[in-house]
Biopython code that builds the backbone (N, CA, C, O; Angstrom):
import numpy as np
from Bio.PDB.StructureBuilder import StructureBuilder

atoms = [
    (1, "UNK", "N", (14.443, -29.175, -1.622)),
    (1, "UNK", "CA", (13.296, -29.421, -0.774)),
    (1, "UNK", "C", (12.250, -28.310, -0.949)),
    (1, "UNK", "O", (11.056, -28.582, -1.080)),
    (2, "UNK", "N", (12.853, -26.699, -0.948)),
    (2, "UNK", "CA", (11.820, -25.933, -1.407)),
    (2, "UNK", "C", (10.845, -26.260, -2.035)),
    (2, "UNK", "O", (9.638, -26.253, -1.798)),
    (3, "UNK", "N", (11.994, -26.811, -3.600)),
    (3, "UNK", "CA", (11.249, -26.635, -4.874)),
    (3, "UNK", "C", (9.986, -27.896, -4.640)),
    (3, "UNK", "O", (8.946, -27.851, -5.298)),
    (4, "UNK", "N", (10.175, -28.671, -3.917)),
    (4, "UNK", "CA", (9.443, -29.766, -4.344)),
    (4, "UNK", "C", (8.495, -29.403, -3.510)),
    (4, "UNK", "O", (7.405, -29.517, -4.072)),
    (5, "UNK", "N", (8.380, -28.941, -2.208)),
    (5, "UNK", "CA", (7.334, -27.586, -2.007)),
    (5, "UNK", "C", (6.098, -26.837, -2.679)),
    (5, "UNK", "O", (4.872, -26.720, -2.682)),
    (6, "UNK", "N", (7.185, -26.454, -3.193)),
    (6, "UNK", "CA", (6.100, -25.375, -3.994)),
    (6, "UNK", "C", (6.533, -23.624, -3.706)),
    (6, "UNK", "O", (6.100, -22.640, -4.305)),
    (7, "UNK", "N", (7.658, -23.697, -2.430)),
    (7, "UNK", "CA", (8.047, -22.593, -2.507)),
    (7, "UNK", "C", (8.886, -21.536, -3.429)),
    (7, "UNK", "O", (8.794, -20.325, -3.627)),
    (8, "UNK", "N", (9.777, -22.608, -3.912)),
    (8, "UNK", "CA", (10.453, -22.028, -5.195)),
    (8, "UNK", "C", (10.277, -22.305, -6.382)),
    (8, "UNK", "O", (9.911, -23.480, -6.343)),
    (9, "UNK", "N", (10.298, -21.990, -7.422)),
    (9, "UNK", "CA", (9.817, -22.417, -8.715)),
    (9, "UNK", "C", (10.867, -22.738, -9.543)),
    (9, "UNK", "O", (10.655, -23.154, -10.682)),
    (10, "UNK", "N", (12.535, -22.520, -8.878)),
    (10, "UNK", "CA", (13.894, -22.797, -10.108)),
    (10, "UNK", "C", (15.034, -22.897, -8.850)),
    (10, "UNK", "O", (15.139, -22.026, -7.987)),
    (11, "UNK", "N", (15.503, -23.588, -8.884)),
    (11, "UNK", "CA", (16.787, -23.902, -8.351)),
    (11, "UNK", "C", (17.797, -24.047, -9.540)),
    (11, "UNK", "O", (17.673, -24.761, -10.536)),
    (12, "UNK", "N", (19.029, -23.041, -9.145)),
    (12, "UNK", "CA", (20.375, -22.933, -10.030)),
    (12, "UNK", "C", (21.706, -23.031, -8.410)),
    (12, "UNK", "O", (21.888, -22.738, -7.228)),
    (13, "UNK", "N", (22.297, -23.712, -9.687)),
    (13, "UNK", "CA", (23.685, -23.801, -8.820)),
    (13, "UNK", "C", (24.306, -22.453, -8.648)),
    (13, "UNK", "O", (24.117, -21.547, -9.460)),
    (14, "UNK", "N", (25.281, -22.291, -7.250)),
    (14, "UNK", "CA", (25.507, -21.191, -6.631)),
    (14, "UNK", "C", (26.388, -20.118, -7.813)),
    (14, "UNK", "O", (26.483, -18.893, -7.879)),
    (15, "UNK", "N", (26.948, -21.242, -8.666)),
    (15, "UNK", "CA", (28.111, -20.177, -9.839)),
    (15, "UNK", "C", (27.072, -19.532, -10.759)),
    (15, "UNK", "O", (27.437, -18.559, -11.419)),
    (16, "UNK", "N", (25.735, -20.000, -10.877)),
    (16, "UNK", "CA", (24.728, -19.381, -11.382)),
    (16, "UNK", "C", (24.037, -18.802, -11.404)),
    (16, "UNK", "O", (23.405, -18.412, -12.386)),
    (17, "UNK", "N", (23.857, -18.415, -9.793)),
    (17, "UNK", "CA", (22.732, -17.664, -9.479)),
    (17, "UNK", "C", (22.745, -16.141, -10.117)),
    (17, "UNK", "O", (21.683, -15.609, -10.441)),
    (18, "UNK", "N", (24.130, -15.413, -10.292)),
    (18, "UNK", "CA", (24.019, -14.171, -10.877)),
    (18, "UNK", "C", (23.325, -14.087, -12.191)),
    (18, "UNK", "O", (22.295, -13.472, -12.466)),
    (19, "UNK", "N", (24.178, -14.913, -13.044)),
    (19, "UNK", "CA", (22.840, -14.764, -14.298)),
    (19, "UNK", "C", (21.877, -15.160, -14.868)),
    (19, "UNK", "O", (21.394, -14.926, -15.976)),
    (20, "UNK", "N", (21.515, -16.007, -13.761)),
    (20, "UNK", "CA", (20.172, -16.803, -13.896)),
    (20, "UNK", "C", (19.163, -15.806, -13.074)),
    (20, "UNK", "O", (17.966, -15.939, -13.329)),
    (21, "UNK", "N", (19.498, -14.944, -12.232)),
    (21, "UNK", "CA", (18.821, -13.689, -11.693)),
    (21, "UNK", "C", (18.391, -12.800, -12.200)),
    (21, "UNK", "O", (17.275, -12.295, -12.076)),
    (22, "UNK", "N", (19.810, -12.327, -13.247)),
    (22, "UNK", "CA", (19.501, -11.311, -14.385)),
    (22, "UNK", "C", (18.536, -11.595, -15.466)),
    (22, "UNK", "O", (17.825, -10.746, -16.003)),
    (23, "UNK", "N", (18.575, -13.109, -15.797)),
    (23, "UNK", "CA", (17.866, -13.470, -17.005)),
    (23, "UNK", "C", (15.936, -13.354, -16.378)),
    (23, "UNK", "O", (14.940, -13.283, -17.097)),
    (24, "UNK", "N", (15.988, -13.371, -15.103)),
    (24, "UNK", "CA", (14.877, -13.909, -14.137)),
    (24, "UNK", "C", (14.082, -12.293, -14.241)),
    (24, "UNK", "O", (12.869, -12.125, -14.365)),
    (25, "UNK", "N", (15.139, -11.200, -14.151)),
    (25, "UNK", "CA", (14.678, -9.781, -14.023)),
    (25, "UNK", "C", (14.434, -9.097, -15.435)),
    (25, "UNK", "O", (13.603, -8.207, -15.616)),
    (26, "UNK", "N", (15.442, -9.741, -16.624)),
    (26, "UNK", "CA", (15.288, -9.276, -17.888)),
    (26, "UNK", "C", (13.654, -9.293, -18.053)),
    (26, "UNK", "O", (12.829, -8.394, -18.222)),
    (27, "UNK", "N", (13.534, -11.049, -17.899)),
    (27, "UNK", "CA", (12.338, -11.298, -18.114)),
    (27, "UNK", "C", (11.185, -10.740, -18.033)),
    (27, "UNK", "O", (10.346, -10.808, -18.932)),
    (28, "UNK", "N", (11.004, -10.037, -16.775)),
    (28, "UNK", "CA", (10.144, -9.661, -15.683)),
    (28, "UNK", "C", (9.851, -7.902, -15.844)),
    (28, "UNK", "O", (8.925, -7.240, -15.377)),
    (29, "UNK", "N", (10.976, -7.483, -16.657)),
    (29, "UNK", "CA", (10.645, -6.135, -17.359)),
    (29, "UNK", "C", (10.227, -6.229, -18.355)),
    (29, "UNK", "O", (9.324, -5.469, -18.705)),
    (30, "UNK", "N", (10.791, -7.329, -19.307)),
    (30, "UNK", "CA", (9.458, -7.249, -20.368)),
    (30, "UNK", "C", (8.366, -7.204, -20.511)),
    (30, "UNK", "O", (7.719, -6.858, -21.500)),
    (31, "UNK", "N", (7.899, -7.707, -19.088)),
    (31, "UNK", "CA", (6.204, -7.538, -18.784)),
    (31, "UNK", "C", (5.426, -6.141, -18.930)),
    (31, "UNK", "O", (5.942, -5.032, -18.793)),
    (32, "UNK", "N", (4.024, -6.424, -19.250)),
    (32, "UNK", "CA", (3.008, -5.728, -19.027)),
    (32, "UNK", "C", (3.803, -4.345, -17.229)),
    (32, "UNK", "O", (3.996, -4.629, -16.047)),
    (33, "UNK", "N", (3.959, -3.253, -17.868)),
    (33, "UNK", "CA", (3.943, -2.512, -16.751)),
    (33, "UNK", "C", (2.857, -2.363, -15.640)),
    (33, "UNK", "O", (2.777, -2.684, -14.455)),
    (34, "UNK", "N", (2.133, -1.792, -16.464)),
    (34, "UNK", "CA", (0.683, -1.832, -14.910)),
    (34, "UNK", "C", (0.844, -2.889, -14.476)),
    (34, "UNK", "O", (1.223, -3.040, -13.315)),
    (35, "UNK", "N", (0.568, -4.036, -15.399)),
    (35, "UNK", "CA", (0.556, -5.309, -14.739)),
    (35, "UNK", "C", (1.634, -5.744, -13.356)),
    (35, "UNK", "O", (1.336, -6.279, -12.289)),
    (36, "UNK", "N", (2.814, -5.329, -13.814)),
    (36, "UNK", "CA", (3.587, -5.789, -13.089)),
    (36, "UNK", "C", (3.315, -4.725, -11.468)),
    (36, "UNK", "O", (3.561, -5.190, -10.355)),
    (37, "UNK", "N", (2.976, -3.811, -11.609)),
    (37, "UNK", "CA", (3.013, -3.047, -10.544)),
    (37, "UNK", "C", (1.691, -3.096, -9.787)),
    (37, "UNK", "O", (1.542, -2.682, -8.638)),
    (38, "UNK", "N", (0.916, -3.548, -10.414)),
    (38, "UNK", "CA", (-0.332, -3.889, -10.020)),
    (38, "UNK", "C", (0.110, -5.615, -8.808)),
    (38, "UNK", "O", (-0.071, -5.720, -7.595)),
    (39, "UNK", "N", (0.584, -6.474, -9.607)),
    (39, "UNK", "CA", (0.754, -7.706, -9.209)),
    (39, "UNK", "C", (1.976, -7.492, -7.846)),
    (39, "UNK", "O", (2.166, -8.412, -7.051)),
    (40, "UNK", "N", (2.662, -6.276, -7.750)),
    (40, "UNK", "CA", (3.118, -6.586, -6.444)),
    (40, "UNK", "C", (3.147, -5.588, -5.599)),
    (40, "UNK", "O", (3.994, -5.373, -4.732)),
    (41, "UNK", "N", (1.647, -4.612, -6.017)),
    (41, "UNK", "CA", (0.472, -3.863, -5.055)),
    (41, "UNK", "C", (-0.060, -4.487, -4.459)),
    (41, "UNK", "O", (-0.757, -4.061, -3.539)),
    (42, "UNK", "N", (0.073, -5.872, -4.781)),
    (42, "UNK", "CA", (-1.605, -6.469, -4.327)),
    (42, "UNK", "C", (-0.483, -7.718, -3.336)),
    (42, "UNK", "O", (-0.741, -7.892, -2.145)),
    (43, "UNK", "N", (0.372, -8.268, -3.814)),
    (43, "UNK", "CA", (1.606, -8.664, -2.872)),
    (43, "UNK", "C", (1.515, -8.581, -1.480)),
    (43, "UNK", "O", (1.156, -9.392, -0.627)),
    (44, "UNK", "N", (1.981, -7.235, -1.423)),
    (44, "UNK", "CA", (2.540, -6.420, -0.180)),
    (44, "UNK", "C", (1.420, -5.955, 0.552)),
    (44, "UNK", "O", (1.391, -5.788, 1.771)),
    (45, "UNK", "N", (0.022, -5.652, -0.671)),
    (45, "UNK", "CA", (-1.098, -5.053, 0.515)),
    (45, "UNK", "C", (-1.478, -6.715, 0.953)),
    (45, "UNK", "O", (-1.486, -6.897, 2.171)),
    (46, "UNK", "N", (-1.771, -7.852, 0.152)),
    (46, "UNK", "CA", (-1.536, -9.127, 0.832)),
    (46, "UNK", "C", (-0.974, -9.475, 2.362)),
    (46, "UNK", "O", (-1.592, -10.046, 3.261)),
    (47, "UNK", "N", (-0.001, -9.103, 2.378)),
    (47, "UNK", "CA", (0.955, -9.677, 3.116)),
    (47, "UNK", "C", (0.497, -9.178, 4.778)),
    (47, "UNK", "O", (0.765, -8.116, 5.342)),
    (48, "UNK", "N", (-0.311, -10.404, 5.313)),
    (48, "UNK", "CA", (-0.838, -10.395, 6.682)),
    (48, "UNK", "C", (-1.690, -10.479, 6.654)),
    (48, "UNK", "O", (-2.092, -10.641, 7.806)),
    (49, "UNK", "N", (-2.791, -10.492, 5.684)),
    (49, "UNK", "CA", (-4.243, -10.850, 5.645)),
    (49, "UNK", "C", (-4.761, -12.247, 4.954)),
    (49, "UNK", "O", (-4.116, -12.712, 4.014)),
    (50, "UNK", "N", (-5.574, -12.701, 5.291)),
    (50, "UNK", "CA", (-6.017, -13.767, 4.958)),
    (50, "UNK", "C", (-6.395, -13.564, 2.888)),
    (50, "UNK", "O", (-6.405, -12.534, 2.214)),
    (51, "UNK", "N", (-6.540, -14.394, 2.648)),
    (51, "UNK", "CA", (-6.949, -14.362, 0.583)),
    (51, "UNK", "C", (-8.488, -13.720, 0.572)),
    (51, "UNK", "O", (-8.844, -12.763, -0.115)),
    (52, "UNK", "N", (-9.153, -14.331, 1.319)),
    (52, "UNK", "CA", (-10.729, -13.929, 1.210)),
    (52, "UNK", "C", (-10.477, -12.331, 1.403)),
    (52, "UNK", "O", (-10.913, -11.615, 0.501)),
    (53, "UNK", "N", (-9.849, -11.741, 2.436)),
    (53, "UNK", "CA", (-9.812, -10.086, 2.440)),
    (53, "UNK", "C", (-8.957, -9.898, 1.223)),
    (53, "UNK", "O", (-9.345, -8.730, 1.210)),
    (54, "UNK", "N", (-8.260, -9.950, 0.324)),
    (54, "UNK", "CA", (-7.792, -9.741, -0.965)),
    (54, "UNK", "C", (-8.378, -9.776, -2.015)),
    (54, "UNK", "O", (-8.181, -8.994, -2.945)),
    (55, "UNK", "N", (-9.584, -11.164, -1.996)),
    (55, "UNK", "CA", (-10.427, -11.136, -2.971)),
    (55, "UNK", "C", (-10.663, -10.382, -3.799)),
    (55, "UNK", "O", (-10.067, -10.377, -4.876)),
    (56, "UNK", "N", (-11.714, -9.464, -3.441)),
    (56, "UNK", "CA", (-12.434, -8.120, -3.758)),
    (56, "UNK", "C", (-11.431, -7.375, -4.729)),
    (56, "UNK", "O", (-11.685, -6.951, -5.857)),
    (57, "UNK", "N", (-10.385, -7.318, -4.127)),
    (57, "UNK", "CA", (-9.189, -5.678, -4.347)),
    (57, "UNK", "C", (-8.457, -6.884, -5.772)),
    (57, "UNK", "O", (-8.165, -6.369, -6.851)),
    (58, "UNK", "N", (-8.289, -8.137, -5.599)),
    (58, "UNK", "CA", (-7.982, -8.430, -6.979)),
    (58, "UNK", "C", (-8.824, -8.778, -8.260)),
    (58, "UNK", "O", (-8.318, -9.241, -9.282)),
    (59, "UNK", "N", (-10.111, -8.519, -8.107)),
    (59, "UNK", "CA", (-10.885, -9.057, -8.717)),
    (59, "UNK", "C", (-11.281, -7.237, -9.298)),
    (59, "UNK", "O", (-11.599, -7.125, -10.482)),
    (60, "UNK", "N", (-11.245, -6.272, -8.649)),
    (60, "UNK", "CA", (-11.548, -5.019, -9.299)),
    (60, "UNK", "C", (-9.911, -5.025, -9.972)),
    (60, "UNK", "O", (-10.008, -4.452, -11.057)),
    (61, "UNK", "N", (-9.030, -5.284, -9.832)),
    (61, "UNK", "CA", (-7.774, -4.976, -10.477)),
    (61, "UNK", "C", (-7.591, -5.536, -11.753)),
    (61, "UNK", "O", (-7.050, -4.876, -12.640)),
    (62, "UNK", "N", (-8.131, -7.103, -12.006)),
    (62, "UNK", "CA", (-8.140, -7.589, -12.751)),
    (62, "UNK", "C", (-8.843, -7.141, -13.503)),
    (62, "UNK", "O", (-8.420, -7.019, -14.653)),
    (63, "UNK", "N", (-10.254, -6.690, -13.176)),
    (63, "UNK", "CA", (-11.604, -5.781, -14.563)),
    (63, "UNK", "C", (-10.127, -4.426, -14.968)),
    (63, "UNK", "O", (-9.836, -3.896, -16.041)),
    (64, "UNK", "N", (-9.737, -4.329, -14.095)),
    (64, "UNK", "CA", (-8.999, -2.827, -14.464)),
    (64, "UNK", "C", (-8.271, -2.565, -15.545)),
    (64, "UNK", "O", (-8.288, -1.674, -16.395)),
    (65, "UNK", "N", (-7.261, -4.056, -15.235)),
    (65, "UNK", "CA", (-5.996, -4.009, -16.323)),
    (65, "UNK", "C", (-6.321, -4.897, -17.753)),
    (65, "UNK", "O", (-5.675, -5.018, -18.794)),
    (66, "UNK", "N", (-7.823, -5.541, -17.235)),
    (66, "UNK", "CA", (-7.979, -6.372, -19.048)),
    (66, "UNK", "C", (-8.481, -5.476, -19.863)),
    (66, "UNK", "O", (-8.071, -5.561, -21.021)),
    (67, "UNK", "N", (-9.549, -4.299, -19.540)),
    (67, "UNK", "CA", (-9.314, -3.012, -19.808)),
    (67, "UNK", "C", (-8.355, -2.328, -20.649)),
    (67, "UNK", "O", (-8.759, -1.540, -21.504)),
    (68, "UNK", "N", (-7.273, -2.526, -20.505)),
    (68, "UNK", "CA", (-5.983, -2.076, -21.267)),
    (68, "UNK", "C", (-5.596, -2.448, -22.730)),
    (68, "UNK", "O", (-5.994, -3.459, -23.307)),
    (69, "UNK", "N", (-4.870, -1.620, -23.191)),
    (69, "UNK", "CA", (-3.966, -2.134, -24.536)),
    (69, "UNK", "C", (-3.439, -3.229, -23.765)),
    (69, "UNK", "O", (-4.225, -4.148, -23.531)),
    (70, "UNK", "N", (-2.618, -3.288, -23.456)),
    (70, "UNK", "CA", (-1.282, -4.715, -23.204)),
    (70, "UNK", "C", (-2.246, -5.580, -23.021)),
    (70, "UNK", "O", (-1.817, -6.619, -23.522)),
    (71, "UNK", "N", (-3.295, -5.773, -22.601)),
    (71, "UNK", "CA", (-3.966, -7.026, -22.371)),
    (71, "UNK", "C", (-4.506, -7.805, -23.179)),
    (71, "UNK", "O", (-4.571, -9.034, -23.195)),
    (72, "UNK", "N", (-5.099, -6.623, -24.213)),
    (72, "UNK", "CA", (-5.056, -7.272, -25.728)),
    (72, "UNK", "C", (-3.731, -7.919, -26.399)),
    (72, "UNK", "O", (-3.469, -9.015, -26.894)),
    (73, "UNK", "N", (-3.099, -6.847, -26.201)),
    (73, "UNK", "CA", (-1.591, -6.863, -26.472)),
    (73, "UNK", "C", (-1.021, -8.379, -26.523)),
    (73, "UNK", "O", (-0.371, -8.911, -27.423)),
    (74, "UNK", "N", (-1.454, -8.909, -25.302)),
    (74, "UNK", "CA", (-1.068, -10.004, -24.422)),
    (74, "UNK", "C", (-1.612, -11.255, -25.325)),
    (74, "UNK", "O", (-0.987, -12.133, -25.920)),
    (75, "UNK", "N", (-2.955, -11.012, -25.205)),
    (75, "UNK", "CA", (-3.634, -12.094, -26.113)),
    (75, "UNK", "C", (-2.927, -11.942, -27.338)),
    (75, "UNK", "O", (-2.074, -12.721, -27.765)),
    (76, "UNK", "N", (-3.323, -10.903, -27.876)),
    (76, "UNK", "CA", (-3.352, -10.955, -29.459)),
    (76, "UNK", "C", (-1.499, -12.066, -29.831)),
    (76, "UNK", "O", (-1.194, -12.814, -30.760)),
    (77, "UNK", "N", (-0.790, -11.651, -28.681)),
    (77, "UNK", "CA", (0.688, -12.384, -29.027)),
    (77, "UNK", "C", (0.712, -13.798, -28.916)),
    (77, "UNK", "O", (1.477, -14.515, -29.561)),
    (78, "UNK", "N", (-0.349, -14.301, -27.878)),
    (78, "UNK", "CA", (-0.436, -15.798, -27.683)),
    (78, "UNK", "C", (-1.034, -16.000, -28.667)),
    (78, "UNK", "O", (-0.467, -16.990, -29.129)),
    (79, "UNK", "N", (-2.178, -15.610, -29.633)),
    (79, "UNK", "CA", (-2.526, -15.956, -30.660)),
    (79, "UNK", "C", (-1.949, -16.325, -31.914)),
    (79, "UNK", "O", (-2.230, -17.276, -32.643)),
    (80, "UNK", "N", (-1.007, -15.326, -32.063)),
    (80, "UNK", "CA", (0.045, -15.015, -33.341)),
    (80, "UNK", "C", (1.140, -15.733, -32.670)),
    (80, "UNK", "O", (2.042, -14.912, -32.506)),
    (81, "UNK", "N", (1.412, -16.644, -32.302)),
    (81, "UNK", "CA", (2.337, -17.216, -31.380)),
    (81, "UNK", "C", (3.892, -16.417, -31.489)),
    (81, "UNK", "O", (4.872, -16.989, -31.967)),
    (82, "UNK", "N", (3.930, -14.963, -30.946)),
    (82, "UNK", "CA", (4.791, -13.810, -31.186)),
    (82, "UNK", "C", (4.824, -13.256, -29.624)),
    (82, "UNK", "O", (3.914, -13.304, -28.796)),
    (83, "UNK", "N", (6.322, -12.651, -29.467)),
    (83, "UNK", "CA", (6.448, -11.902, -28.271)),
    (83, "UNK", "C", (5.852, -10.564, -28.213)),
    (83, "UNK", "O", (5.900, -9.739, -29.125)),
    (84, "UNK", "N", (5.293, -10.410, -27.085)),
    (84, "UNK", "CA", (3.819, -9.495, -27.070)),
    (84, "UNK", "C", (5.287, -7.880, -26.952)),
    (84, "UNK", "O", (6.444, -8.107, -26.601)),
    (85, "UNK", "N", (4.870, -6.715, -27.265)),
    (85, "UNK", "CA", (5.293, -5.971, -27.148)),
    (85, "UNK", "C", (4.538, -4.653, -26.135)),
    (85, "UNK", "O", (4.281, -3.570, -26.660)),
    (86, "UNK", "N", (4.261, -4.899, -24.759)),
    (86, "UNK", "CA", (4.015, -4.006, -23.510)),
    (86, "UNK", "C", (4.303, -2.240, -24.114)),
    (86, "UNK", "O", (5.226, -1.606, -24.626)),
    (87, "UNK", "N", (2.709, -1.968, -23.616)),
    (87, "UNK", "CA", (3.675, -0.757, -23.746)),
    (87, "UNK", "C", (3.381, 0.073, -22.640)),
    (87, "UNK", "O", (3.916, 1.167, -22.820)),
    (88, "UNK", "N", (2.600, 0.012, -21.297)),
    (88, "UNK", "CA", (2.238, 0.687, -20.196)),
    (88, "UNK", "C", (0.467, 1.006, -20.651)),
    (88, "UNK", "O", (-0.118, 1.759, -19.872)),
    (89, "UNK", "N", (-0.094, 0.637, -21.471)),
    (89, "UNK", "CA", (-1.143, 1.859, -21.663)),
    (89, "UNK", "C", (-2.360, 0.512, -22.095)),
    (89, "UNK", "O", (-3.521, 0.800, -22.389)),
]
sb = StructureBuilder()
sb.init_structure("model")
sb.init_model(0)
sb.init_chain("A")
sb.init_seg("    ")
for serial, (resi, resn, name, xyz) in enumerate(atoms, 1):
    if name == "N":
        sb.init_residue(resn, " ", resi, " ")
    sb.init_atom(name, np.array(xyz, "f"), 0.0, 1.0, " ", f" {name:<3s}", serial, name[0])
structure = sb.get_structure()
């Protein structure tokens, strides 16, 4: 019922959930670092305010981090249809 929601994005059976978690977190470190720490800065300062007061603070974050190597990084891998290699910078 979540999923069909919109609240969850993957439902696994209960004998699964351990490494379907791990595979969920592997994932999720491969990411863009700033990125990732950026994306759940903006989360938590989120959390109790309406989107319009967030606006602003994600829209300077976003000029911030395309700014970056990895963001090229990012593209240049969807281009070369290759796993992008993050490197914080």
């Amino acid at each position: 019922e979540a999923l069909q929601m919109g609240i969850v994005t993957k439902v696994v059976p209960d004998n699964e959930l351990g490494s379907a978690s791990l595979a969920f977190a592997k994932e999720l470190a491969a990411g863009a670092p700033k990125a990732l720490a950026a994306t759940k800065r903006l989360v938590w300062a989120g959390t109790g305010t309406s989107i319009e007061q967030c606006l602003s603070e994600e829209a300077r974050t976003v000029s911030e981090l395309s700014g970056m190597a990895d963001a090229r990084e990012g593209l240049a891998a969807v281009i070369e249809r290759r796993k992008p290699n993050f490197t914080g910078h």
